[in-house]
N, CA and C atoms of all chains as a GROMACS GRO file, in nm:
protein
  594
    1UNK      N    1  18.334  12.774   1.363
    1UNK     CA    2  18.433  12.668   1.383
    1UNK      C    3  18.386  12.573   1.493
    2UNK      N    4  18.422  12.484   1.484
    2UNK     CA    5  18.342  12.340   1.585
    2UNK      C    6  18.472  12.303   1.684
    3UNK      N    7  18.428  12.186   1.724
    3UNK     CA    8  18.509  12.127   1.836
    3UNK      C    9  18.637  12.025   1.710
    4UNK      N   10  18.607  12.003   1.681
    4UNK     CA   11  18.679  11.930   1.556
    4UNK      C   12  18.820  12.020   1.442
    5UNK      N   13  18.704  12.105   1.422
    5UNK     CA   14  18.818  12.200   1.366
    5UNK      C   15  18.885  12.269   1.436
    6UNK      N   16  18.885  12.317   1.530
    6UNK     CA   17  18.939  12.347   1.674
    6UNK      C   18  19.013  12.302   1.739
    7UNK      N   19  19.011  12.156   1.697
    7UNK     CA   20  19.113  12.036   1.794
    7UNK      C   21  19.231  12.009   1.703
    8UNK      N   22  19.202  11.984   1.514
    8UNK     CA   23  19.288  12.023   1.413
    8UNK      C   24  19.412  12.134   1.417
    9UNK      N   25  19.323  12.253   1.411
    9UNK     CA   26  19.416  12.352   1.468
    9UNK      C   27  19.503  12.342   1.528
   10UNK      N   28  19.457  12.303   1.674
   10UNK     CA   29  19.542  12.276   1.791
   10UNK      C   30  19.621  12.184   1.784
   11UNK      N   31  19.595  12.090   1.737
   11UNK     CA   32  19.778  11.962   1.683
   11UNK      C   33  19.811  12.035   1.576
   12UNK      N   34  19.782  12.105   1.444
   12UNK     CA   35  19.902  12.107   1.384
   12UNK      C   36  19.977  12.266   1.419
   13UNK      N   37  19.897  12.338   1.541
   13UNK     CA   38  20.002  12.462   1.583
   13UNK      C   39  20.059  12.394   1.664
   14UNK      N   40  20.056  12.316   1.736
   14UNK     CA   41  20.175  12.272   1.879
   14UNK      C   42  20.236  12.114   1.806
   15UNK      N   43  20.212  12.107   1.648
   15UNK     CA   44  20.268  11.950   1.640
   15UNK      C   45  20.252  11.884   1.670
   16UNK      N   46  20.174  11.860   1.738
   16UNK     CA   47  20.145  11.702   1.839
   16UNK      C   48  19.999  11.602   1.729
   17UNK      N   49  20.010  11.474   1.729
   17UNK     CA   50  19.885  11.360   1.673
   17UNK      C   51  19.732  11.455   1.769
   18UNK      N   52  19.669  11.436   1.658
   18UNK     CA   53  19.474  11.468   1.653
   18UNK      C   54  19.468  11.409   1.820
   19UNK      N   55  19.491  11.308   1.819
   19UNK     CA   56  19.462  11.228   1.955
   19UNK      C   57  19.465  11.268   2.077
   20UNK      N   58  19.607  11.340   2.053
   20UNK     CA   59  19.672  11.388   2.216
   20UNK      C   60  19.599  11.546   2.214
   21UNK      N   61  19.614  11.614   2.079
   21UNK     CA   62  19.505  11.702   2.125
   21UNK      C   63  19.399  11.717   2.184
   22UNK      N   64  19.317  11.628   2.132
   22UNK     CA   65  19.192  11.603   2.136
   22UNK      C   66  19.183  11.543   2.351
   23UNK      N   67  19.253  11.492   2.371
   23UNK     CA   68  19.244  11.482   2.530
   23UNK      C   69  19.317  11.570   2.571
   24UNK      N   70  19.411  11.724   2.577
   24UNK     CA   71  19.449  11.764   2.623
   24UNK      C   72  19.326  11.881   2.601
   25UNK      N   73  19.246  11.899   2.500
   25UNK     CA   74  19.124  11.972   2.510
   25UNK      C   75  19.035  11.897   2.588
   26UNK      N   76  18.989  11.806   2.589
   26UNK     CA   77  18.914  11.738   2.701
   26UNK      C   78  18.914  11.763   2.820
   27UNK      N   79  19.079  11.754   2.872
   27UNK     CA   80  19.065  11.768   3.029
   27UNK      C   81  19.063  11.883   3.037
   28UNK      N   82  19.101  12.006   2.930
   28UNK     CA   83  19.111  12.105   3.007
   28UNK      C   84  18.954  12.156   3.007
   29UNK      N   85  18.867  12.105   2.890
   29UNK     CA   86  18.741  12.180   2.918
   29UNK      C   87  18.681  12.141   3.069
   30UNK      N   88  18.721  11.970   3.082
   30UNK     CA   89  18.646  11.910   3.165
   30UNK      C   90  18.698  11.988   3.320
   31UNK      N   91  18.795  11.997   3.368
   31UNK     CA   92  18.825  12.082   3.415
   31UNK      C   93  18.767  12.208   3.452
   32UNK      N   94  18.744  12.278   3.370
   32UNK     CA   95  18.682  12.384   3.358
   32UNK      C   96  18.575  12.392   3.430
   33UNK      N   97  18.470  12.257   3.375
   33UNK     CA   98  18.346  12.268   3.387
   33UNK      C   99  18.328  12.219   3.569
   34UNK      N  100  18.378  12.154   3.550
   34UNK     CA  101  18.395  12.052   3.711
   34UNK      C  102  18.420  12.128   3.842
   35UNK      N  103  18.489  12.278   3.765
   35UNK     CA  104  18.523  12.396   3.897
   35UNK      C  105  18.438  12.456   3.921
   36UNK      N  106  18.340  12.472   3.780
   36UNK     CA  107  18.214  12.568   3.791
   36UNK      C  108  18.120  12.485   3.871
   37UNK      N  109  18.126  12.370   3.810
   37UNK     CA  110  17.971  12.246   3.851
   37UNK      C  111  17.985  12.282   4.014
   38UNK      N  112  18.119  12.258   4.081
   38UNK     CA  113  18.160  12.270   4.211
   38UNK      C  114  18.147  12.418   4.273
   39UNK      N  115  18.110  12.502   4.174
   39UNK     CA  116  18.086  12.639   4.225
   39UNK      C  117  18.203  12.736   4.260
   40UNK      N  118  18.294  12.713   4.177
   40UNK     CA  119  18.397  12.791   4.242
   40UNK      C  120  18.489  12.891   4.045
   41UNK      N  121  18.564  12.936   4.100
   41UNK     CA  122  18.562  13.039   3.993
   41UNK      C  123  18.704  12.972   3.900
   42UNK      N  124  18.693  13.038   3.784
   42UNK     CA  125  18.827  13.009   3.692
   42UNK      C  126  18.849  13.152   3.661
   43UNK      N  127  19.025  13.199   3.698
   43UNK     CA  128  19.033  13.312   3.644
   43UNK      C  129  19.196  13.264   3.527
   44UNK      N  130  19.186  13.316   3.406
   44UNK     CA  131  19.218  13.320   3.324
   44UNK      C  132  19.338  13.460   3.276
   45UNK      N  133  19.462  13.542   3.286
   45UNK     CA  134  19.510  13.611   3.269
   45UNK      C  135  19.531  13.657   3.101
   46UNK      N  136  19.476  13.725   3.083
   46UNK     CA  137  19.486  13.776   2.945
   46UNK      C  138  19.357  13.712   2.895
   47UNK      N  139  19.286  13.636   2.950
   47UNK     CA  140  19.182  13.606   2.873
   47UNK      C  141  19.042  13.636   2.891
   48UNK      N  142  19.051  13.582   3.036
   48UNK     CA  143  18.920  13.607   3.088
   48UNK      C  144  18.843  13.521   3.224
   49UNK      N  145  18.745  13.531   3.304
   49UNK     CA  146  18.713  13.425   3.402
   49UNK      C  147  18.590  13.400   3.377
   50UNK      N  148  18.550  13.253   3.458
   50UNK     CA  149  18.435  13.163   3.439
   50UNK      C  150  18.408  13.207   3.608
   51UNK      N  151  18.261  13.194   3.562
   51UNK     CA  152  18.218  13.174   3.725
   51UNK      C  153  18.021  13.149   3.699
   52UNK      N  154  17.982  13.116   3.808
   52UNK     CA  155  17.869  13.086   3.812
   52UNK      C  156  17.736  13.182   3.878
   53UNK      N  157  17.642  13.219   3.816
   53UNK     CA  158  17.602  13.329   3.871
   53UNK      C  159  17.438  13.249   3.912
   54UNK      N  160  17.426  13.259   4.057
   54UNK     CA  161  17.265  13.199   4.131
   54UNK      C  162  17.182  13.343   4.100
   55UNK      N  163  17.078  13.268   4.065
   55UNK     CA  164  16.900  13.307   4.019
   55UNK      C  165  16.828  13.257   4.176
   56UNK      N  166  16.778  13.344   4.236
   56UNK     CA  167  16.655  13.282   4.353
   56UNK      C  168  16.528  13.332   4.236
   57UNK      N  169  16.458  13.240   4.346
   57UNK     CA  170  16.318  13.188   4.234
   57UNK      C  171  16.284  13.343   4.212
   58UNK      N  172  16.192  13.363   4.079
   58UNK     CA  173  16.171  13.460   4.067
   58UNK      C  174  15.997  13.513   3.980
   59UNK      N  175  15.923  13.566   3.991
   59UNK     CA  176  15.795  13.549   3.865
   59UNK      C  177  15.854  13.661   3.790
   60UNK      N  178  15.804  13.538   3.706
   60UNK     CA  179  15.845  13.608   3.524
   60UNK      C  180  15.724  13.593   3.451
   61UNK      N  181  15.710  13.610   3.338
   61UNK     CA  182  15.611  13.649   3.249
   61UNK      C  183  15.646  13.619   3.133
   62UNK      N  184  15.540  13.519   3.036
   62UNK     CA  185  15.564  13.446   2.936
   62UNK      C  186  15.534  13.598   2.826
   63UNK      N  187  15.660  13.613   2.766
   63UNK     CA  188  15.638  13.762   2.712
   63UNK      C  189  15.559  13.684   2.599
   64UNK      N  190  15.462  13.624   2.508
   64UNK     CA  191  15.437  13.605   2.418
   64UNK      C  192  15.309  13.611   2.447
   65UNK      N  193  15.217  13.533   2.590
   65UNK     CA  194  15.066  13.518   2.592
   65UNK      C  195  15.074  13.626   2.754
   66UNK      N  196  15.151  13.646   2.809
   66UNK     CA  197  15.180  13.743   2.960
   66UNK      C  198  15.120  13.675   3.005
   67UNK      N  199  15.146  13.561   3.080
   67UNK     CA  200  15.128  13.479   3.162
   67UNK      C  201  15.213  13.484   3.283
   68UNK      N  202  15.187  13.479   3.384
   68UNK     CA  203  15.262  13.516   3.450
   68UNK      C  204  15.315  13.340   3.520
   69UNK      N  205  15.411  13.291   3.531
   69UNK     CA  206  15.530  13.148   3.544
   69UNK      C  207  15.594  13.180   3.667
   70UNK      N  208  15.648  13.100   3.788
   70UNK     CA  209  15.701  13.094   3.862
   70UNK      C  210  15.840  13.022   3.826
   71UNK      N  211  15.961  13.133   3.813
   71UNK     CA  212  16.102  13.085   3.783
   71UNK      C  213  16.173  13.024   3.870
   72UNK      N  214  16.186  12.877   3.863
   72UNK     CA  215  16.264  12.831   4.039
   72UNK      C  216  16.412  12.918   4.072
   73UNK      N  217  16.491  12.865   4.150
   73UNK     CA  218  16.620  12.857   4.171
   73UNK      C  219  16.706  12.791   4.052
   74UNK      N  220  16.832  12.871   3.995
   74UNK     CA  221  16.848  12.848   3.931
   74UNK      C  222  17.032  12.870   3.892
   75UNK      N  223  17.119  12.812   3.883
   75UNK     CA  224  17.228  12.882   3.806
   75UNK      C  225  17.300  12.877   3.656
   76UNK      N  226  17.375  12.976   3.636
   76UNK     CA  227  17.404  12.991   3.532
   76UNK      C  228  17.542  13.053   3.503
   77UNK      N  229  17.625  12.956   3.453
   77UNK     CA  230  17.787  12.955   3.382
   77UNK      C  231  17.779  13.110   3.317
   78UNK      N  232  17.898  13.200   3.329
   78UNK     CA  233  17.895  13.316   3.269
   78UNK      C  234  18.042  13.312   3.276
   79UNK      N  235  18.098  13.424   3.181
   79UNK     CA  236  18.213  13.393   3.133
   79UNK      C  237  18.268  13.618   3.102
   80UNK      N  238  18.345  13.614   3.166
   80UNK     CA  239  18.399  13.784   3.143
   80UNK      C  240  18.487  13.800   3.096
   81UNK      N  241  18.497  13.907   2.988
   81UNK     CA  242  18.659  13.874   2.910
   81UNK      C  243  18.754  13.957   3.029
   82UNK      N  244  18.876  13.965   3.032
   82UNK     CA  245  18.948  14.035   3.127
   82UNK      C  246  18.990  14.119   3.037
   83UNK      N  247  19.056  14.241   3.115
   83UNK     CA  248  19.076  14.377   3.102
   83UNK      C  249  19.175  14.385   2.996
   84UNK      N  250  19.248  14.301   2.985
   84UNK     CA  251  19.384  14.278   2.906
   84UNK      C  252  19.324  14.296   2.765
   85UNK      N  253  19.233  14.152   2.749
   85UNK     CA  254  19.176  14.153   2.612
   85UNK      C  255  19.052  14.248   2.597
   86UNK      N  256  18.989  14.259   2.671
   86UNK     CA  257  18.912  14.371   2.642
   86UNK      C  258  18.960  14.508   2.540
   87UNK      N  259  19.051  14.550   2.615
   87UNK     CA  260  19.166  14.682   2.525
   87UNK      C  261  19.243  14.668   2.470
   88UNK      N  262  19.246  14.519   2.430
   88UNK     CA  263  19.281  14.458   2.281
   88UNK      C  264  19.218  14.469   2.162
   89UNK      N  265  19.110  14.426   2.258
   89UNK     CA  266  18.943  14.392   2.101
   89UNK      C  267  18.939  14.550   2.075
   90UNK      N  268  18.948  14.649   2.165
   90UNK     CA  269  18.935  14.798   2.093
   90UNK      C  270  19.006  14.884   2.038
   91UNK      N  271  19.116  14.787   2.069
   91UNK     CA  272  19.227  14.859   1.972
   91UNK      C  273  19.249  14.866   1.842
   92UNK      N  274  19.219  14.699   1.773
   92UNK     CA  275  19.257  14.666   1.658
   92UNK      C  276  19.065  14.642   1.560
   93UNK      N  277  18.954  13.016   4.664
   93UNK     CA  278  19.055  13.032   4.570
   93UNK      C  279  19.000  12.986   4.433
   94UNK      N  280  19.016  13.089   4.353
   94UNK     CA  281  18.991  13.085   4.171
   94UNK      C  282  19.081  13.019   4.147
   95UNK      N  283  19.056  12.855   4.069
   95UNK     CA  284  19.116  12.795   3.998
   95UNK      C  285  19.205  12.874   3.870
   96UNK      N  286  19.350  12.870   3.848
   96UNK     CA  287  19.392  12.951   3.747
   96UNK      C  288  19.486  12.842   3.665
   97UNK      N  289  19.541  12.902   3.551
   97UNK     CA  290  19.661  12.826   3.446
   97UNK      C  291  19.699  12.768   3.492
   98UNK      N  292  19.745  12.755   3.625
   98UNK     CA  293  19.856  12.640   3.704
   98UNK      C  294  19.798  12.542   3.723
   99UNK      N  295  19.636  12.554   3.762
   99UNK     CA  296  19.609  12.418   3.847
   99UNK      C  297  19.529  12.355   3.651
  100UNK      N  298  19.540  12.403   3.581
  100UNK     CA  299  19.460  12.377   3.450
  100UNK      C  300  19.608  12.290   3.415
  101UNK      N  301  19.732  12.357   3.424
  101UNK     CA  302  19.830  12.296   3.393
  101UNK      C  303  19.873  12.141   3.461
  102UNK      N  304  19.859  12.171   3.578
  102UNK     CA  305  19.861  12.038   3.669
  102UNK      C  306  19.804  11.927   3.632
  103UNK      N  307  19.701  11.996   3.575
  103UNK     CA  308  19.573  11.857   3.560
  103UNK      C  309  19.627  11.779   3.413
  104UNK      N  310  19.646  11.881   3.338
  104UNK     CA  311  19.726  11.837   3.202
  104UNK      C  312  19.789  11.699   3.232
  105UNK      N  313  19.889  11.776   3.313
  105UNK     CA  314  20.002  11.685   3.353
  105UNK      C  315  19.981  11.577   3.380
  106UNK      N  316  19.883  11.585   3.514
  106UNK     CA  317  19.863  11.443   3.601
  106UNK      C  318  19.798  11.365   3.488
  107UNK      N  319  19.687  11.414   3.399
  107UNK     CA  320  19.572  11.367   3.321
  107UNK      C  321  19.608  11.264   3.195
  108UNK      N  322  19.677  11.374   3.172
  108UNK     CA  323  19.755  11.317   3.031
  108UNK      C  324  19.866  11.238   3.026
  109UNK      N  325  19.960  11.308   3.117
  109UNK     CA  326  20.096  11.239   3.157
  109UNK      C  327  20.183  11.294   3.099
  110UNK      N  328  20.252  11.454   3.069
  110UNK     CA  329  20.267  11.499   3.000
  110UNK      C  330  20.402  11.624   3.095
  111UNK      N  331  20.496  11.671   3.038
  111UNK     CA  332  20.610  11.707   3.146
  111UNK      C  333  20.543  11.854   3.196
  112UNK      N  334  20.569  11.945   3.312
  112UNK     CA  335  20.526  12.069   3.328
  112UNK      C  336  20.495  12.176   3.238
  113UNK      N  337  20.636  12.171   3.151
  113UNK     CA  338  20.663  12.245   3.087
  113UNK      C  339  20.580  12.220   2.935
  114UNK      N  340  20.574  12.121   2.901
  114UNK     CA  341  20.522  12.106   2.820
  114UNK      C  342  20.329  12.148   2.792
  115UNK      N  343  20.275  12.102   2.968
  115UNK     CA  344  20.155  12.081   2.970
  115UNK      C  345  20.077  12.263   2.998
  116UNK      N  346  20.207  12.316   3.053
  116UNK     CA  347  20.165  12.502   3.012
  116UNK      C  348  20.146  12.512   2.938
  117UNK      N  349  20.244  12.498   2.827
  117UNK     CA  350  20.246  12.526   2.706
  117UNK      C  351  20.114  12.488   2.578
  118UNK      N  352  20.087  12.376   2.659
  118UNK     CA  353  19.914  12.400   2.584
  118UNK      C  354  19.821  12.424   2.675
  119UNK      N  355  19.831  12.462   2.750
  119UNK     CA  356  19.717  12.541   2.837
  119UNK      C  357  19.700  12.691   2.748
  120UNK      N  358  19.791  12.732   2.761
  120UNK     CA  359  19.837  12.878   2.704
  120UNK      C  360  19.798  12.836   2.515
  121UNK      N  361  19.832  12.786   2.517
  121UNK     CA  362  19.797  12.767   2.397
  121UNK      C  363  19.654  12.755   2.338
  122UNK      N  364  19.611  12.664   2.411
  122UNK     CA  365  19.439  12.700   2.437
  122UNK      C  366  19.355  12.804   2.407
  123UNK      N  367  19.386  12.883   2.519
  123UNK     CA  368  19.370  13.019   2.476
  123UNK      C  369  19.381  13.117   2.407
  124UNK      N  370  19.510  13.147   2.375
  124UNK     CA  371  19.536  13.177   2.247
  124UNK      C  372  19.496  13.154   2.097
  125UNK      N  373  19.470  13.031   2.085
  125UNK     CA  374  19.391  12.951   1.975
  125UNK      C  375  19.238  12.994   2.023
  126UNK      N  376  19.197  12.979   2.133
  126UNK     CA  377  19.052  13.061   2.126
  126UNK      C  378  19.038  13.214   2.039
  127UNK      N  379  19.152  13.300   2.134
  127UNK     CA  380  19.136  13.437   2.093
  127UNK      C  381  19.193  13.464   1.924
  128UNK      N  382  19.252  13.345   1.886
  128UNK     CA  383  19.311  13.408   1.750
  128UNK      C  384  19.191  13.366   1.623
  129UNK      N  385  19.178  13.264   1.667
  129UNK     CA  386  19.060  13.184   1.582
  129UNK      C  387  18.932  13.239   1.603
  130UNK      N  388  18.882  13.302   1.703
  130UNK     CA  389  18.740  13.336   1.728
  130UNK      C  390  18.764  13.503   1.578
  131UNK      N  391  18.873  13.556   1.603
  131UNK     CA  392  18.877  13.724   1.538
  131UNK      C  393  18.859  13.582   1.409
  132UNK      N  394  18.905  13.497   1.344
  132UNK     CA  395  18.922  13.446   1.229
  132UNK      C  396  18.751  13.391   1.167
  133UNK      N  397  18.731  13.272   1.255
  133UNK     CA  398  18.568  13.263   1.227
  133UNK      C  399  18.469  13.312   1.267
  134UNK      N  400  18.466  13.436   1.383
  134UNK     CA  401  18.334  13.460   1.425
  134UNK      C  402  18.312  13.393   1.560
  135UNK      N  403  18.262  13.231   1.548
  135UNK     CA  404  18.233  13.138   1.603
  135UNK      C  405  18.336  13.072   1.692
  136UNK      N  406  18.323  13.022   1.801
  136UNK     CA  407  18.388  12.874   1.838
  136UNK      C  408  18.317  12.793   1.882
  137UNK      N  409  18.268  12.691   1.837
  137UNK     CA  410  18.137  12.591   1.887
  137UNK      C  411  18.225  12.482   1.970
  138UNK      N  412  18.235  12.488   2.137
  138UNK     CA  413  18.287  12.378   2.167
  138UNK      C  414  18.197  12.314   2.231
  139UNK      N  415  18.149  12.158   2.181
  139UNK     CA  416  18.065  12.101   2.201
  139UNK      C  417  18.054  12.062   2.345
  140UNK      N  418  17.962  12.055   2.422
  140UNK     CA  419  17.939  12.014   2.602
  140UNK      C  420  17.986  12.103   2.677
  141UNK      N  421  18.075  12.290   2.572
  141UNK     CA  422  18.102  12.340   2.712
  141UNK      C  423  18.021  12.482   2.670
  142UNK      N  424  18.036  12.547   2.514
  142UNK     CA  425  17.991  12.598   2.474
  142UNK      C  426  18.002  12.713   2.367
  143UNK      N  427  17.968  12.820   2.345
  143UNK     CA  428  18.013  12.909   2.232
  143UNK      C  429  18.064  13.025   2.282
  144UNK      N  430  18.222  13.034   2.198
  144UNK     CA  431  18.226  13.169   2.199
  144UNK      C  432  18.213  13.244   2.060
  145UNK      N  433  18.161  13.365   2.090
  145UNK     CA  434  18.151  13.457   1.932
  145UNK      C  435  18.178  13.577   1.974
  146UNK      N  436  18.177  13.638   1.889
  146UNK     CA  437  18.272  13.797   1.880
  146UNK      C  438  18.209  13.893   1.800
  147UNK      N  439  18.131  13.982   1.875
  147UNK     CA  440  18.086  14.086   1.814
  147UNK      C  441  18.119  14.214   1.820
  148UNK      N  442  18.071  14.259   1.632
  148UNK     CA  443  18.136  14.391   1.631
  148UNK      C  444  18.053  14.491   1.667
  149UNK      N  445  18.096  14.601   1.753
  149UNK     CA  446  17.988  14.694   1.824
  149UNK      C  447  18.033  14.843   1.755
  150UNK      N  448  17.950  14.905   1.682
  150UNK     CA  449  17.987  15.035   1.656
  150UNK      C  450  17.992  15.130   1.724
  151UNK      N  451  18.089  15.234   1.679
  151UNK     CA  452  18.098  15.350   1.805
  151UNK      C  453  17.949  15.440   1.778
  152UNK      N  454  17.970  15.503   1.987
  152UNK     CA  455  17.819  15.540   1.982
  152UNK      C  456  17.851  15.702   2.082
  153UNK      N  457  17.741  15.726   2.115
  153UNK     CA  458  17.810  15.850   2.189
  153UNK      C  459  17.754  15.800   2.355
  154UNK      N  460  17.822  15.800   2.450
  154UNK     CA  461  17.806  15.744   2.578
  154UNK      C  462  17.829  15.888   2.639
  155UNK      N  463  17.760  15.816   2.838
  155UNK     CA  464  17.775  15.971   2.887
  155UNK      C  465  17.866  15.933   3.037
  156UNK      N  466  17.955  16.033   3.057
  156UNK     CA  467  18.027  15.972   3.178
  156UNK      C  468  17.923  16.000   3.359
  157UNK      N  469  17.868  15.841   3.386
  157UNK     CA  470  17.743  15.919   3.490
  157UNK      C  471  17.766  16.033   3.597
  158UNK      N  472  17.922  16.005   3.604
  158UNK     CA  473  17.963  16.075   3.681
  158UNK      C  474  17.978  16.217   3.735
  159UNK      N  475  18.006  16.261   3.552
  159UNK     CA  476  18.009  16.424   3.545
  159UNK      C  477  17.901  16.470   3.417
  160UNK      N  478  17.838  16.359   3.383
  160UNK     CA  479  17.743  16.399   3.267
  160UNK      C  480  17.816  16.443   3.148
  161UNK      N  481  17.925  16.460   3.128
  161UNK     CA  482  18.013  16.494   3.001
  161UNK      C  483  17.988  16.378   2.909
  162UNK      N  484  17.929  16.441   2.798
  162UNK     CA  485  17.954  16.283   2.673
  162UNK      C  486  18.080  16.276   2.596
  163UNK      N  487  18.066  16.175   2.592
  163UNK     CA  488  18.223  16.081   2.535
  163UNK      C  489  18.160  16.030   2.403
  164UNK      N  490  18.233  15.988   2.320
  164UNK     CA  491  18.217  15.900   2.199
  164UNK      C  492  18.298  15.736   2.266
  165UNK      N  493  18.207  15.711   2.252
  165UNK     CA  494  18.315  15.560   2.260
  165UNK      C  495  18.312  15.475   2.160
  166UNK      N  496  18.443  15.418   2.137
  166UNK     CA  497  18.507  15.391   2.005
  166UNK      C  498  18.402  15.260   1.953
  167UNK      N  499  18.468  15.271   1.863
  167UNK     CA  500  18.353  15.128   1.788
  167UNK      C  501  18.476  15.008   1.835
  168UNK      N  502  18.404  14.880   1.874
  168UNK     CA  503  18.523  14.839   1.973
  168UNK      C  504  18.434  14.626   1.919
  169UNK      N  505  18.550  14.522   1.944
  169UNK     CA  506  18.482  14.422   1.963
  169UNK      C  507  18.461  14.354   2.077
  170UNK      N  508  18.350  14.265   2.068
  170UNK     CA  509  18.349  14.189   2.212
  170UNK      C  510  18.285  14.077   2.208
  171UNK      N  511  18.382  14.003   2.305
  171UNK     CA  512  18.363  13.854   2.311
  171UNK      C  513  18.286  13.795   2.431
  172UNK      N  514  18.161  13.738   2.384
  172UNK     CA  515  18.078  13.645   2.417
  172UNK      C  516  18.061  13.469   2.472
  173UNK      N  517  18.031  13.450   2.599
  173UNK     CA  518  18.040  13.327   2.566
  173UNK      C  519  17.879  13.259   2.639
  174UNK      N  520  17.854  13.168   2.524
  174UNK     CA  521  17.708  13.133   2.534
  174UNK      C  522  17.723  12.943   2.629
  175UNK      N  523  17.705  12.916   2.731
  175UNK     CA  524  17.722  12.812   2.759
  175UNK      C  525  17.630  12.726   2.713
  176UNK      N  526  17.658  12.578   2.701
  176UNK     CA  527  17.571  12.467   2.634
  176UNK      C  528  17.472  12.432   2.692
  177UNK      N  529  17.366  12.408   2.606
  177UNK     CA  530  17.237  12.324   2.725
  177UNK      C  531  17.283  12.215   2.818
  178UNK      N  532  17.338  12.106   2.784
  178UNK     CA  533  17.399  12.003   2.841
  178UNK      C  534  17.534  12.071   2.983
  179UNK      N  535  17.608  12.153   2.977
  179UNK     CA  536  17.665  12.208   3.059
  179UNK      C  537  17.578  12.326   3.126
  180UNK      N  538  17.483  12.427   3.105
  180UNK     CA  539  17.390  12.469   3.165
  180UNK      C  540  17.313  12.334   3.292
  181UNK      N  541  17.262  12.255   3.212
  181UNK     CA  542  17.186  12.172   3.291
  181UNK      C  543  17.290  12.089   3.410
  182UNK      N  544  17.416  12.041   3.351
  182UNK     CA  545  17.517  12.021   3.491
  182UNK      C  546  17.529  12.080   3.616
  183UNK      N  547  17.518  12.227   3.580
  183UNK     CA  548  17.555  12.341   3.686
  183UNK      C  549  17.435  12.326   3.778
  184UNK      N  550  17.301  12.304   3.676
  184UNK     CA  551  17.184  12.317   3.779
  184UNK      C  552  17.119  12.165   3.830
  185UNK      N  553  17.214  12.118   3.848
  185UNK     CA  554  17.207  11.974   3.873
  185UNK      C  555  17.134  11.980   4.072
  186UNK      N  556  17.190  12.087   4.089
  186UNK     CA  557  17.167  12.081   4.225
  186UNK      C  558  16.985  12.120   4.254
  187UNK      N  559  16.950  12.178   4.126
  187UNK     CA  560  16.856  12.237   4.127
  187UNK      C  561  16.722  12.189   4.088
  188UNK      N  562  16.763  12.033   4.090
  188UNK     CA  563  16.677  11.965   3.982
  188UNK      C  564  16.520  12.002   3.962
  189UNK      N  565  16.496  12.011   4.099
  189UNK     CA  566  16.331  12.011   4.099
  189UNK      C  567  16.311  12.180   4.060
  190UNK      N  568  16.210  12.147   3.945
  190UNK     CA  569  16.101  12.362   3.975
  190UNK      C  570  16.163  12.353   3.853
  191UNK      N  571  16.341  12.327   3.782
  191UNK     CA  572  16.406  12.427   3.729
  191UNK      C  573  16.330  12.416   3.594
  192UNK      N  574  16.289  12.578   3.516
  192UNK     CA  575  16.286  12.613   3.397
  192UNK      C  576  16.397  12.531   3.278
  193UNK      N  577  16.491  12.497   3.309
  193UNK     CA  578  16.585  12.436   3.267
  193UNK      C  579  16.574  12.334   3.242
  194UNK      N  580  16.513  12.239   3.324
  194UNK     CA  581  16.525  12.087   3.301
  194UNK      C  582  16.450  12.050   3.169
  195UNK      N  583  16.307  12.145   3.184
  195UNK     CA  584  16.261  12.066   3.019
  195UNK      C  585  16.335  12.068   2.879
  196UNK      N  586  16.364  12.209   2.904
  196UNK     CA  587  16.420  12.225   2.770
  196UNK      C  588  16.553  12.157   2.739
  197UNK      N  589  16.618  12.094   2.882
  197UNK     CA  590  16.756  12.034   2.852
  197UNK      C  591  16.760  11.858   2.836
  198UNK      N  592  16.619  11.809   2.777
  198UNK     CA  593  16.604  11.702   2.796
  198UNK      C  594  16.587  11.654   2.617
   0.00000   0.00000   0.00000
């Protein structure tokens, strides 16, 4: 499913025009992203939290020719489901 | 302080222009439409922030490290989320120079 069919969904479960969906998904992704970009965490109840996880430089190894590459500094958006849904997904 | 529903709700509000009550109500909704729709397609491709998918994991036999007793643990699902190159490369904006990242996000 895409961003499109996703945004469909979302106006005709809450009733509202494609339009107003479509920016009330906007800000909230943008949002989202803007807390992480800023480094700080999103926690989510029943769903789950965003947060950002730092890489210091590191040597790695091109697993294909083993070359050995110098990995800079680095971060990376990660996302945990919370406990709620977790022992949801194993229930059903 | 972890940004939560309220301040996602706020922003609704201020953003959109939209009453309190109303602008929870698709916050929450949001989510929900993530978790109901992801069990439905598999997939959620949201473009610039990223994917979630849902995989099914079969039960296996696990060991508790604690007391070494093995357990079966159930065959269970779990949800994934893969962030976008374009939002990957935001985060490491700070990082510009060296990063492994930059080529491939160009």
């Amino acid at each position: 499913m895409n961003k499109a069919q996703f945004t469909e969904k979302f106006a005709s479960k809450n009733n509202i025009p494609i339009k107003l969906a479509d920016r009330i998904i906007d800000t909230i992704i943008n949002e989202i992203k803007e807390t992480l970009i800023q480094g700080k965490r999103i926690e989510i109840r029943g769903f789950g939290s965003f947060f950002v996880k730092e890489y210091d430089t590191y040597t790695g190894r091109n697993p294909k020719t083993g070359e050995k590459i110098e990995v800079g500094k680095k971060a990376v958006p990660q996302f945990k489901v919370s406990k709620i849904y977790k022992n949801d997904l194993v229930e059903d | 302080m972890a940004l939560t529903r309220a301040n996602l709700t706020s922003k609704v509000r201020s953003k959109v222009g939209l009453p309190t009550a109303e602008s929870a109500q698709y916050v929450d909704s949001f989510f929900e439409l993530i978790k109901s729709e992801i069990e439905e397609a598999g997939t959620i491709k949201l473009n610039g922030f990223g994917n979630f998918t849902i995989k099914e994991k079969k039960a296996r036999k696990g060991r508790n490290p604690q007391t070494g007793e093995t357990i079966i643990i159930s065959e269970r699902k779990v949800v994934k989320f893969k962030p976008s190159v374009v939002f990957k490369s935001e985060v490491n904006k700070k990082y510009k120079n060296g990063s492994s990242d930059k080529q491939r996000s160009r």
